[in-house]
Every structure is written in structure tokens, then in C-alpha cells.
C-alpha positions as CSV (number, residue, x, y, z in Angstrom):
1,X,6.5,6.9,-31.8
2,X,4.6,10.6,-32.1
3,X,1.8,8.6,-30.0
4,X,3.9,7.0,-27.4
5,X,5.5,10.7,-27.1
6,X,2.5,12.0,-26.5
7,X,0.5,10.1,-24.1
8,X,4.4,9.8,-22.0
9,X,3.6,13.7,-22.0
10,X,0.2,13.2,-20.9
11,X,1.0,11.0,-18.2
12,X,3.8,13.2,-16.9
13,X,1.3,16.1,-16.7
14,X,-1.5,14.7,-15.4
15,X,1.0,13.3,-12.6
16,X,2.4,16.6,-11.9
17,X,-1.1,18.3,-11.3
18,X,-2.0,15.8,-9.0
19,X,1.2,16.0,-6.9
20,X,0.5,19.4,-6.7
21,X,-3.3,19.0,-6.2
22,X,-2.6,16.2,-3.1
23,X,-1.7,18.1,0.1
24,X,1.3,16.7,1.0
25,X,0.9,15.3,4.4
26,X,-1.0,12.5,2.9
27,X,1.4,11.8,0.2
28,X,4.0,12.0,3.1
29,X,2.7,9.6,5.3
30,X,1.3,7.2,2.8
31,X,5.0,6.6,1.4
32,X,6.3,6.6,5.2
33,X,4.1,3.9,5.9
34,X,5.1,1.9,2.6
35,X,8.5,2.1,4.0
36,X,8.4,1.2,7.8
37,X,5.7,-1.4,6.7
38,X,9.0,-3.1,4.6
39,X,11.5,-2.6,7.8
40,X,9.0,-3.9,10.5
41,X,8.1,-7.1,8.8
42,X,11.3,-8.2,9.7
43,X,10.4,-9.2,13.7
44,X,7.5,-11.2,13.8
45,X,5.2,-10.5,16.4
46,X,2.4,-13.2,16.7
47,X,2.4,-16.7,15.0
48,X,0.5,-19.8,15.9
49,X,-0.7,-22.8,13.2
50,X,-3.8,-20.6,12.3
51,X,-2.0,-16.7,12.2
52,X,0.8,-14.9,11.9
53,X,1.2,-11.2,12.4
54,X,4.7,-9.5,11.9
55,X,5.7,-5.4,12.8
56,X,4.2,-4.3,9.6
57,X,0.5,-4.6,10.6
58,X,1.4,-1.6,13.2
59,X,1.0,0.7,10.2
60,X,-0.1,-1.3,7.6
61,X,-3.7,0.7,8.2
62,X,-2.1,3.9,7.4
63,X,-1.1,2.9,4.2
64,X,-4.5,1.8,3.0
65,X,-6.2,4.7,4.5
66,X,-5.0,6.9,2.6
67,X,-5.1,4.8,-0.6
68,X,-9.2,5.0,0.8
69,X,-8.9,8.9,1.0
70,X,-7.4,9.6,-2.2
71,X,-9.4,7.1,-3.7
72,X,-12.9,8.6,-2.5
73,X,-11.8,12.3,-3.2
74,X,-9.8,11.8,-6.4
75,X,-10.3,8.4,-7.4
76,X,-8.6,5.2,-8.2
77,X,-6.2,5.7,-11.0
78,X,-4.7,8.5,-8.6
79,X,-4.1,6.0,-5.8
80,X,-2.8,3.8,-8.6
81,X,-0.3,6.5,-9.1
82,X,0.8,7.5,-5.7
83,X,1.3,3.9,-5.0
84,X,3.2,2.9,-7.8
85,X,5.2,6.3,-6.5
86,X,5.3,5.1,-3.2
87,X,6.8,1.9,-4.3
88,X,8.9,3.1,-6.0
89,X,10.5,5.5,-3.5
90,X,10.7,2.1,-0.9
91,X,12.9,0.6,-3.9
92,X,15.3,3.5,-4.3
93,X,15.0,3.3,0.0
94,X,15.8,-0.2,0.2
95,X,18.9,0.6,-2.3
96,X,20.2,3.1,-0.1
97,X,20.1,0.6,3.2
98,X,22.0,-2.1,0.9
99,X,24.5,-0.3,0.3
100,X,25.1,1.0,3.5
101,X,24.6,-2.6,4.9
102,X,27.5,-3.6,3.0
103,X,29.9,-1.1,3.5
104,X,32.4,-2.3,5.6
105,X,32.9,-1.3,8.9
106,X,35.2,-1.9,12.2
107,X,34.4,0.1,14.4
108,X,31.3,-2.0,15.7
109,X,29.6,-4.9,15.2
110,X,27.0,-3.8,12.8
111,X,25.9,-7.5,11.7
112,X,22.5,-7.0,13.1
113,X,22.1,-3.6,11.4
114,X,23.2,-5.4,8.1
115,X,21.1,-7.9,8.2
116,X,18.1,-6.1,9.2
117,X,18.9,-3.3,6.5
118,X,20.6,-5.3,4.0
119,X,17.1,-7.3,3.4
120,X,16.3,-10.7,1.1
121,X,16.1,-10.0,-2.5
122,X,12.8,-12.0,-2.9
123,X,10.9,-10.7,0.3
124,X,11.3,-7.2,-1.1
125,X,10.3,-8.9,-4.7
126,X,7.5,-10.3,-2.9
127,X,6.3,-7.3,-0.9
128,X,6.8,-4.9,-3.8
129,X,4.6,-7.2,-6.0
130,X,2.1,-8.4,-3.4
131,X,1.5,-4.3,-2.7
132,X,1.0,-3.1,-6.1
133,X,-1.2,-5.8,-7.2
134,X,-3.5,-5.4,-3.7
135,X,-3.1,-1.8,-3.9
136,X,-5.0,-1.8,-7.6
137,X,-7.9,-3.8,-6.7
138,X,-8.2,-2.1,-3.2
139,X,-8.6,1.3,-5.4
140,X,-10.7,-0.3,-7.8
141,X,-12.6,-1.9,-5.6
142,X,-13.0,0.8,-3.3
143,X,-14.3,2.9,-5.9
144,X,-16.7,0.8,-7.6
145,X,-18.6,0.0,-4.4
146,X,-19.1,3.8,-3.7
147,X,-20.8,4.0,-7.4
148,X,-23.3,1.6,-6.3
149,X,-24.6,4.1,-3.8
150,X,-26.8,6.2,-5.5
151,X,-28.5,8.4,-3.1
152,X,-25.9,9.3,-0.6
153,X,-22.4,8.3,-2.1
154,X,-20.7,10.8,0.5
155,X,-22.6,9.5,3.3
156,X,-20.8,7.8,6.3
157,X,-22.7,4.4,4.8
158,X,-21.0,4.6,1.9
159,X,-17.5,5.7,2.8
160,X,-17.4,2.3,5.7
161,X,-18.7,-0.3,2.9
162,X,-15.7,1.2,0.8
163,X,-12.7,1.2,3.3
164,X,-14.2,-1.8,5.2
165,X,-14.8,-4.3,2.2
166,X,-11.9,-3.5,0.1
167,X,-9.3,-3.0,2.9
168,X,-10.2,-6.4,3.6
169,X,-10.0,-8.0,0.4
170,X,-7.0,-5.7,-0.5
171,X,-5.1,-6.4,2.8
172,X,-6.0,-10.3,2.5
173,X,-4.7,-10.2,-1.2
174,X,-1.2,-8.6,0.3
175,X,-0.8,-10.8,2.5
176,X,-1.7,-14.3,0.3
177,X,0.2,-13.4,-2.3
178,X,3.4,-12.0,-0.8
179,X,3.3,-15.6,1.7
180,X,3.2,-17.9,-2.1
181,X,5.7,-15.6,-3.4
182,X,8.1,-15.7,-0.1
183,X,7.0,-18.9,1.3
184,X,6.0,-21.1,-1.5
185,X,7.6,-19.9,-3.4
186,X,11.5,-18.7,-2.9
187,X,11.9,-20.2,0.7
188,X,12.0,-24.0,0.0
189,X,15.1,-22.9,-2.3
190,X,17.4,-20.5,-0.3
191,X,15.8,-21.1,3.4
192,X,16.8,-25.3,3.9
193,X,13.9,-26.0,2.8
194,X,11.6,-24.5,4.9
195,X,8.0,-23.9,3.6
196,X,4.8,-22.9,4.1
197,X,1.7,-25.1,2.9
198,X,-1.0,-23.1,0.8
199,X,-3.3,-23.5,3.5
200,X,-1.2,-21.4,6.1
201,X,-0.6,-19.0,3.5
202,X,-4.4,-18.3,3.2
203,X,-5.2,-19.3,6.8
204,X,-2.1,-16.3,7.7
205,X,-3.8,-13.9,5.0
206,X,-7.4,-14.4,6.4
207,X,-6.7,-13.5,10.3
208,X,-4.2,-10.7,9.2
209,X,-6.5,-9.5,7.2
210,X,-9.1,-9.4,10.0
211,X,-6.7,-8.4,12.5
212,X,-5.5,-5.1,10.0
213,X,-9.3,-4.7,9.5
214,X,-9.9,-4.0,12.7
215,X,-7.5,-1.3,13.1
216,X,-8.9,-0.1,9.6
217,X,-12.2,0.1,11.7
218,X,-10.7,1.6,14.4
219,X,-9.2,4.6,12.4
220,X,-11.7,5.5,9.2
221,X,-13.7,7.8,10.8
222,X,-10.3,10.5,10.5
223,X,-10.0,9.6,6.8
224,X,-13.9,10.2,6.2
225,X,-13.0,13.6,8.0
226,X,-10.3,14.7,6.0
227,X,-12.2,13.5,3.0
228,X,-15.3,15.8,4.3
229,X,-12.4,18.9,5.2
230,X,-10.7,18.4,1.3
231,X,-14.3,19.2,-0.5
232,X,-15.3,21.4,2.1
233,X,-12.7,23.7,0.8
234,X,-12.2,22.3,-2.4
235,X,-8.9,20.5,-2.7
236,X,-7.2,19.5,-5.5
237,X,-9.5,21.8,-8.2
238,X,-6.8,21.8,-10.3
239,X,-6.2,18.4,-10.7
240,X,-10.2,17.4,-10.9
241,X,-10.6,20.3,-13.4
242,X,-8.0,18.5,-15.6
243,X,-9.2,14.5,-15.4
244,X,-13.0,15.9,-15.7
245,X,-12.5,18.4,-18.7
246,X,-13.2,16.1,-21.2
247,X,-16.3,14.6,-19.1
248,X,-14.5,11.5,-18.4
């Protein structure tokens, strides 16, 4: 018990440097994004037999761009953390609509607000799961890549083969898995039936994943510049000081 107590401590300090080591914006819009990533996949906004895209790829990028940034500068069991904090704020978030979507009302006809807020138990299981699971081997991924470059691991090379090869595996990994969850998963039972085969699910996954990579494309060159502004004036000290001490 004296051990359990102890590395509980641990992780509650080393958690509370690093809030306080991350500026804030980044934290800030990262768990934004989480959030409006949950409430725009509800309109769909593209779907053929080979893709479907719905509201949350508008800012889908956001999200792992900054997993990218505080990956590079602070590395992956950070992201892990802010992620697993992010998700968990969209949880308590999702809470808060439910119960407001079922409050009754007569003063208007809120069904559209209810329904759009109220959500579906197993597409927020789905998304919750699907995120955190991508979200660790996008960090990981991200990271391990950027070990392999030896002479310039700051360089612009090496900051693209990161964001570009794990936002793509991480983002296709979002996608497949929250489609089996949702789709293969919980939809033939509480939807009539209605189903997706594995092969859309990974066809659907594959061009999202494309499509989101090209807006990851489009918008790594600012998270290579904050990453080059945060050592330029030595972000975070604090919370580098602490993970390193021990040389780990």
C-alpha cells in the first residue's frame, strides 16, 4: 500500500509541474479541440462508398498538433497525460450537456438541441476509446521516429517525418477503431440494424486519414515554430529538470 501511496504521489507531482511547465494556450486549445471534435461529428459532411468525413475533421488537426508539439518539446508520456486530461474534461463536458439535454423545458422546442447535446452512449464510448488508444501510439510513435535522427533531430526533416507519419497512422487508428466500435459494433443492435462492413470501416479510416493529413500538412510548420520559440526561451525548465534529474 506504502508503494501504491507513493508512486500516486509521484504521479500527482510530476503532473502538477507539467501543468505548470505547459503554457497554457496549448493545453487550452488542445482540450477545445477534443471537445468540438465530439460535438461536430454529429453532421456528416462528405460520404460516398469509399469516404466519409463528418464536422470533426475541421479541427481534428488541432488536436494532434499539439499532441506533435508537446510530444517533440516534452515528450510522449506528457502528451499521454494531457490527453488522458483532455478526455477526461470532454467526459465531465458531455455530462454537463446531458443533463441539460434532459431537463425539461416548454418554453421551446429544444428537441434538436437535446438530441444533438444529449449524445449516444456508445459513440462517446467509441470516441473516448478510439482517442486515447490513437493518441498513445501517435505520441509514441511520434517520438520514436525523431530518435532515429541522429544528426539533426530538431531539424525541419525531422519534425515533418514525425507529425506526418504518426498523424497519419494515429488519425487512421481513430478513425478504424471508433467506426468497429460504433458501426460494427453497437449500431447493428440499437440502429435497426444498420451496419457498416469492415471494409468501409478501413476504406472510411484510410481517406480520412489522408484527408486530416493534409490539413496536418497544411498547418505543422506553426507547431515547428512554437516548438523552436518554447526552447528558444526555455519553456517548461521546471518540468524537464524534474523527468531528467534522475537521467531518465
Amino acid at each position: 500500500m506504502s508503494a501504491l501511496t507513493s508512486n500516486f504521489k509521484k504521479v500527482k507531482e510530476e503532473t502538477s509541474i507539467l501543468l505548470r511547465s505547459i503554457p497554457s494556450t496549448v493545453v487550452t486549445l488542445f482540450v477545445v479541440s477534443v471537445i468540438c471534435m465530439n460535438l461536430l461529428a454529429n453532421k456528416t459532411l462528405l460520404q460516398t462508398h469509399w469516404i466519409a468525413l463528418d464536422g470533426g475533421i475541421l479541427i481534428s488537426w488541432l488536436s494532434f498538433m499539439c499532441m506533435d508539439i508537446i510530444t517533440k518539446y516534452f515528450g510522449p508520456k506528457a502528451s499521454n497525460t494531457i490527453a488522458l486530461l483532455a478526455s477526461c474534461i470532454n467526459l465531465f463536458t458531455c455530462l454537463i450537456f446531458y443533463v441539460a439535454s434532459i431537463i425539461p423545458s416548454h418554453v421551446e422546442d429544444y428537441s434538436a438541441f437535446n438530441k444533438i447535446f444529449g449524445g449516444t452512449w456508445f459513440i462517446l464510448l467509441g470516441s473516448t476509446v478510439a482517442f486515447i488508444l490513437s493518441a498513445i501510439i501517435n505520441n509514441f510513435l511520434n517520438w520514436s521516429i525523431g530518435k532515429a535522427f541522429k544528426r539533426n533531430p530538431d531539424g525541419k526533416l525531422a519534425y515533418a517525418a514525425q507529425t506526418y507519419v504518426s498523424t497519419f497512422i494515429g488519425q487512421f487508428l481513430d478513425n478504424f477503431i471508433f467506426s468497429l466500435i460504433v458501426f460494427v459494433g453497437f449500431a447493428p443492435v440499437f440502429w435497426d440494424g444498420f451496419h457498416w462492413t469492415v471494409l468501409q470501416c478501413f476504406m472510411c479510416a484510410f481517406t480520412g486519414a489522408l484527408a486530416e493529413l493534409l490539413l496536418e500538412v497544411a498547418f505543422s510548420p506553426i507547431g515547428y515554430s512554437i516548438v523552436k520559440k518554447w526552447k528558444a526561451h526555455s519553456v517548461g525548465t521546471e518540468y524537464l529538470n524534474y523527468i531528467y534529474k534522475d537521467g531518465v
